[in-house]
N, C-alpha and C positions, 0 to 999 in steps of 0.2 A: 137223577144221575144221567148224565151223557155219555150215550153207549153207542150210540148214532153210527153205523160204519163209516158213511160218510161225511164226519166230520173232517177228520185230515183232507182230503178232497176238497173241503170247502176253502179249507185255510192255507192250499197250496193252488187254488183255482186261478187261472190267469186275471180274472174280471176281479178277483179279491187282490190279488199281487197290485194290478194295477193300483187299485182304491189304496192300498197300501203304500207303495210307490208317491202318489200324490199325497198322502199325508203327512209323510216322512221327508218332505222336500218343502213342505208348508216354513213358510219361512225362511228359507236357505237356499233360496233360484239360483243366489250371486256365487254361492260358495264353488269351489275350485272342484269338488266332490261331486256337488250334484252335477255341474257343469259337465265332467267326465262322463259322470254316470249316464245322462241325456245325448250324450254324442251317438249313445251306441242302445238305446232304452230297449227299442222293443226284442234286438238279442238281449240283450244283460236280463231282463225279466222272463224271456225265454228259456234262457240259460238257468236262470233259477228257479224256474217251473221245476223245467227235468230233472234239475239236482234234486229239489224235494220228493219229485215225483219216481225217482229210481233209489231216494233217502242216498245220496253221496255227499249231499250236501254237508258245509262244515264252516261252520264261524271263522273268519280271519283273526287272528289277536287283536286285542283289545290296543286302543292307543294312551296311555296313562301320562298324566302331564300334572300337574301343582297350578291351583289358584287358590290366588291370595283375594277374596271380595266381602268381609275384609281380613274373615278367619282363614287360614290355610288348608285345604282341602286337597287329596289326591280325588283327583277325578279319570273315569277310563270310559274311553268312547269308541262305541263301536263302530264298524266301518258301516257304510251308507247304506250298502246290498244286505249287511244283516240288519241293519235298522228298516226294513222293507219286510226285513221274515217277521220281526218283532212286532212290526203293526197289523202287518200277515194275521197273526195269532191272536194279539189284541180285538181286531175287529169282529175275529168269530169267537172269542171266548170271553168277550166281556156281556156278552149278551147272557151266557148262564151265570157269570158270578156276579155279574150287577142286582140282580133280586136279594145277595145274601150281603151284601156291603153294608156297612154299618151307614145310616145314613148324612151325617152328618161329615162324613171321609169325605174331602174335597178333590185330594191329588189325584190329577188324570183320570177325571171324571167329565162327562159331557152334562151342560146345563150346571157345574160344582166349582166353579172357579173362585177367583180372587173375589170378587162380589156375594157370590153365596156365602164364601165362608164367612166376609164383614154382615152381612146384614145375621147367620147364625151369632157370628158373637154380640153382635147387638142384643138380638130377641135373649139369653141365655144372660146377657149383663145387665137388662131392664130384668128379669124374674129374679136371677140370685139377689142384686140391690133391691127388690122390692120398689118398685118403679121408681130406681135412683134415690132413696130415701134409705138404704143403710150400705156398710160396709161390704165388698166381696171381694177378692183375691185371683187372681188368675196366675194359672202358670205356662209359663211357654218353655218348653222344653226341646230336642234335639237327641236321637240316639247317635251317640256314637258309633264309627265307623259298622252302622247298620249293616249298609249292602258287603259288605267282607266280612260277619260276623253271621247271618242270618242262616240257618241249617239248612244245607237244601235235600236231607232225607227226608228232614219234618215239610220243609216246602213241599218237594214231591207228593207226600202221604195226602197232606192236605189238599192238594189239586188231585190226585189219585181217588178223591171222595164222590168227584162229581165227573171228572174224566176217565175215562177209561179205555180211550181210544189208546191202543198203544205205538202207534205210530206216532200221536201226539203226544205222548210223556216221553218218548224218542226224543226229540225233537226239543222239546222245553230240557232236558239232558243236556244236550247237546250244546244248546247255548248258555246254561248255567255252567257247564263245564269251562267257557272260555276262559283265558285268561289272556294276561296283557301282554305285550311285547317290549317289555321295560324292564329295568330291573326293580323297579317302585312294586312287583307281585301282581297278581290277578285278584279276580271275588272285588273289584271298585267296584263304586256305583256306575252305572252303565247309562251313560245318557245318548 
C-alpha cells in the first residue's frame, strides 16, 4: 500500500510536470494546441504546478466529437494542460500498479505494444492448436460504451487499495468528475 506523504508532491513536481508535458506532446509538435501551449510553456507548467499545489486546480470540459473509423464512436478529449496532469499521474502511479497488471494487458503499457501483443497471440495460438495441428477459436471482443459505463466508486475503492494519498484520490476525483462541453454528455472515453 502507498501511503508515502510525498506522493502527491511527486506527481505535481515541476521535473515530473515537465516529463509529463513532453510525453503528452509526443506526437502532436504540429498540433495548434501544443503550438499554444509552447508559446507560453514554462508559465502554463508553472501555472499548473501552483494550481495542483494550492489543489484549485480543475479540468477544462471535455471536447466530444463523432468518428466514424469505420464504426461510429463518441469520443471526448481532453484539453492538453489536463492531458499533462494525466501523464502527471501516470508516470508516478504506474510504477505501484504495474507489479499487479495482468500480464499479458498490453494497452499503455511500456515494452506491451502492438508487437507484444502479436508475438503473445502467436505463442497462445501455437499451444491452443497444438503446434498448429488441431482446431482453436479465438474471440475478439469490444466493451461497449466502457469509458461512460465504468463505476467510478468501484474505480475509486479499487485505487483506494493501494493509494491512499488523499490529495491523490482528490485529484483522480477531479478528473473522473469531468465532463464534456457538448451536448453528446460526459463519462466518454478520454483520449
Amino acid at each position: 500500500m502507498e501511503n508515502a506523504e510525498n506522493l502527491y508532491e511527486k506527481i505535481i513536481s515541476f521535473e515530473n510536470l515537465i516529463l509529463a508535458y513532453k510525453k503528452a506532446r509526443k506526437g502532436k509538435t504540429k498540433k495548434t494546441y501544443v503550438i499554444e501551449f509552447e508559446k507560453n510553456l514554462n508559465e502554463n507548467l508553472i501555472q499548473l504546478c501552483e494550481e495542483l499545489k494550492i489543489q484549485t486546480y480543475f479540468p477544462k470540459p471535455l471536447e466530444t466529437f463523432i468518428v466514424r473509423d469505420p464504426k461510429t464512436r463518441k469520443i471526448s478529449k481532453s484539453d492538453f494542460r489536463d492531458r499533462v496532469i494525466h501523464h502527471a499521474l501516470v508516470h508516478i502511479l504506474e510504477e505501484i500498479y504495474e507489479q499487479i497488471f495482468i500480464y499479458d494487458s498490453c494497452a499503455n503499457r511500456i515494452g506491451k505494444g502492438t508487437l507484444f501483443a502479436i508475438k503473445r497471440f502467436d505463442y497462445f495460438k501455437i499451444k491452443a492448436t497444438n503446434n498448429l495441428h488441431s482446431e482453436a477459436f479465438c474471440l475478439k471482443a469490444d466493451i461497449k460504451h466502457y469509458f461512460q459505463e465504468v463505476d467510478h466508486k468501484i474505480l475509486i475503492d479499487i485505487i483506494n487499495r493501494r493509494i491512499q494519498d488523499k490529495k491523490v484520490l482528490f485529484l483522480i476525483k477531479k478528473i473522473l468528475a469531468n465532463t464534456s462541453n457538448t451536448s453528446f454528455g460526459g463519462g466518454a472515453k478520454q483520449v
